[in-house]
C-alpha positions as CSV (number, residue, x, y, z in Angstrom):
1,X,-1.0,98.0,10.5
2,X,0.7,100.2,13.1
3,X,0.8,96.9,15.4
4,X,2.8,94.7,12.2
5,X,4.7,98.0,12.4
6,X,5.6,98.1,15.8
7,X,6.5,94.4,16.2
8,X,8.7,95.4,13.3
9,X,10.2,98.0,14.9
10,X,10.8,95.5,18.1
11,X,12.5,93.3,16.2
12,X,14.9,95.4,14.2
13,X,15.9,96.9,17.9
14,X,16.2,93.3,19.1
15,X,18.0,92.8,16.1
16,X,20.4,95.5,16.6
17,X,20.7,95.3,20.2
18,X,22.0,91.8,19.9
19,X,24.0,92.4,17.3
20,X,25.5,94.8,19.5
21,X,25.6,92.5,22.5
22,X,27.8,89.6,19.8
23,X,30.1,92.5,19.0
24,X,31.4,93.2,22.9
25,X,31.7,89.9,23.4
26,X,33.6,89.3,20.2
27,X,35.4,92.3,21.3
28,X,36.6,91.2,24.3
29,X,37.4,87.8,23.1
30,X,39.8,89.8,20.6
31,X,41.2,91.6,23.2
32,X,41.7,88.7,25.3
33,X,43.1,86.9,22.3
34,X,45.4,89.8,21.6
35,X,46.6,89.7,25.5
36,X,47.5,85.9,24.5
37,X,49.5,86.3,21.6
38,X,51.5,89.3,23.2
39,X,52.3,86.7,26.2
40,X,53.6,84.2,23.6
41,X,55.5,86.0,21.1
42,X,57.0,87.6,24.5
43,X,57.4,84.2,25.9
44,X,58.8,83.5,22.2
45,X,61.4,86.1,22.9
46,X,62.8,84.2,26.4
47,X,62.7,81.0,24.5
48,X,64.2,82.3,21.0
49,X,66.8,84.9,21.9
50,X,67.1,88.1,19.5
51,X,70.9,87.1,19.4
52,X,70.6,83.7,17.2
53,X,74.5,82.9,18.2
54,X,73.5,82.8,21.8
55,X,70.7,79.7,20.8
56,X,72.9,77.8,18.6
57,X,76.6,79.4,18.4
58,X,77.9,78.8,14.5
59,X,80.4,81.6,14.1
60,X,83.6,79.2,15.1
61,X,81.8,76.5,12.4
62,X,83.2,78.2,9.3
63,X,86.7,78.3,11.0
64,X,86.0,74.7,11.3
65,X,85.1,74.0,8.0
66,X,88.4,75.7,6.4
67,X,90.4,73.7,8.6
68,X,88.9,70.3,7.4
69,X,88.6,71.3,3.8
70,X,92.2,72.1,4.0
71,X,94.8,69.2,2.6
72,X,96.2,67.5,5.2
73,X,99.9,67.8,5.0
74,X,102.3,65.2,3.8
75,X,103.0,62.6,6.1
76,X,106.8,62.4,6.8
77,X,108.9,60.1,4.8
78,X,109.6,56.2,6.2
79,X,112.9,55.3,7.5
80,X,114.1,52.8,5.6
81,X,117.3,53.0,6.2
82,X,119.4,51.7,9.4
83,X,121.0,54.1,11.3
84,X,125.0,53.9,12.3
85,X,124.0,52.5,15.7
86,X,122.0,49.9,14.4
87,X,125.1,49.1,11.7
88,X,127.5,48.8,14.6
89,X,125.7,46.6,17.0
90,X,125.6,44.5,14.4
91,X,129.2,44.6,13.6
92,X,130.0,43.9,17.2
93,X,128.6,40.3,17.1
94,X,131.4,38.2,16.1
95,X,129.5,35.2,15.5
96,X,127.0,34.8,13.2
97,X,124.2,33.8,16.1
98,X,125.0,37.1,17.4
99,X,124.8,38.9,14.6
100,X,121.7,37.3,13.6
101,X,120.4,38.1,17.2
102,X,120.9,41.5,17.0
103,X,119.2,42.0,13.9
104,X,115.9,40.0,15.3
105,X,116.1,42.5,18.1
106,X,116.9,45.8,15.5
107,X,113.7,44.3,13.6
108,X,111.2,45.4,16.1
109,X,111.6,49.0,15.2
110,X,109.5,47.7,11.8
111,X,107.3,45.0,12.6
112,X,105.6,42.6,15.5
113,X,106.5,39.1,16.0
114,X,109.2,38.1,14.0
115,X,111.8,35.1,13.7
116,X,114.7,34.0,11.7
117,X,115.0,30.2,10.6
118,X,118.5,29.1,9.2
119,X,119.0,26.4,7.0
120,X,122.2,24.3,5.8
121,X,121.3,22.6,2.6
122,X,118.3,22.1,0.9
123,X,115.2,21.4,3.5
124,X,117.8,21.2,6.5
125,X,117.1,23.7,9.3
126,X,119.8,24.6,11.6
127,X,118.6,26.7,14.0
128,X,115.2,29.0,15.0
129,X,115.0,32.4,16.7
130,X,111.9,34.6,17.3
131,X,111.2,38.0,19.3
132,X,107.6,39.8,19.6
133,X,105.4,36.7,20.1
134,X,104.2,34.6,23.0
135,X,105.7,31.4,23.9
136,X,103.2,28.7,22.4
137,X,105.7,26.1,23.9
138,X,106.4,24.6,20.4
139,X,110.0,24.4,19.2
140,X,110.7,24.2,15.4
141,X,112.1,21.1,14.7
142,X,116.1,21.9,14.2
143,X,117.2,18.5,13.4
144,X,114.6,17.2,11.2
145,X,115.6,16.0,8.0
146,X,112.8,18.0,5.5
147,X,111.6,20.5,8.3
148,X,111.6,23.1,5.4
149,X,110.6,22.7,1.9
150,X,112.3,25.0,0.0
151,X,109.5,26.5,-3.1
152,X,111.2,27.9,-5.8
153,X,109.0,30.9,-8.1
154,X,107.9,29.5,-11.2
């Protein structure tokens, strides 16, 4: 019996001894571990900055915000009416071309191409004039009995 006891007595020391042995090395795989994580959260600090606002700067966003939250303010009212310069260049024209020259030109301060197309009767055109657009080299037709047909509203 004292030999079954001995071999017992081996392997509870063998037992022990490497149960000792597997907690060094799990210590020092903790400690290396532990090494690790103090490199990265310090790492962590160099990459994310204590001072958030330094990473990603928000304090002028508020300020921001209020200004397009804000109503914008009223646009200014339209001119609508001609001004006395305008008003006395036309009254310099004496004849009526001239006058109605004038006022293609005075036009331009309210819209883009433009023209003015007189007429003497009903479908009779007497003259053409146009400002703002690019000669196509067509001519409306002056003379041409019908060149305009004159729509009444219903």
């Amino acid at each position: 019996m004292e030999t079954h006891e001995a071999i017992f007595v081996e392997i509870e020391q063998m037992r022990e001894g490497a149960a000792a042995l597997l907690r060094a090395k799990l210590d020092a795989i903790a400690g290396q571990l532990r090494d690790q994580a103090n490199r990265v959260v310090g790492d962590l600090g160099v990459v994310v900055p204590p001072d958030l606002e330094a990473l990603l700067p928000i304090a002028s966003l508020a300020e921001r915000l209020r200004s397009l939250a804000a109503p914008p303010p009223p646009p200014p009212p339209p001119v609508l009416a001609l001004d006395l310069d305008t008003l006395r260049a036309l009254d310099a024209g004496r004849a009526q071309s001239a006058v109605l020259q004038e006022l293609l030109h005075q036009l331009g301060a309210w819209c883009g191409p433009r023209a003015i197309y007189l007429a003497r009767g009903v479908g009779r055109l007497a003259g053409a004039r146009q400002s703002g657009r690019r000669d196509t080299g067509h001519r409306a037709p002056a003379r041409r009995r019908g060149a305009l047909r004159v729509v009444r509203p219903q």
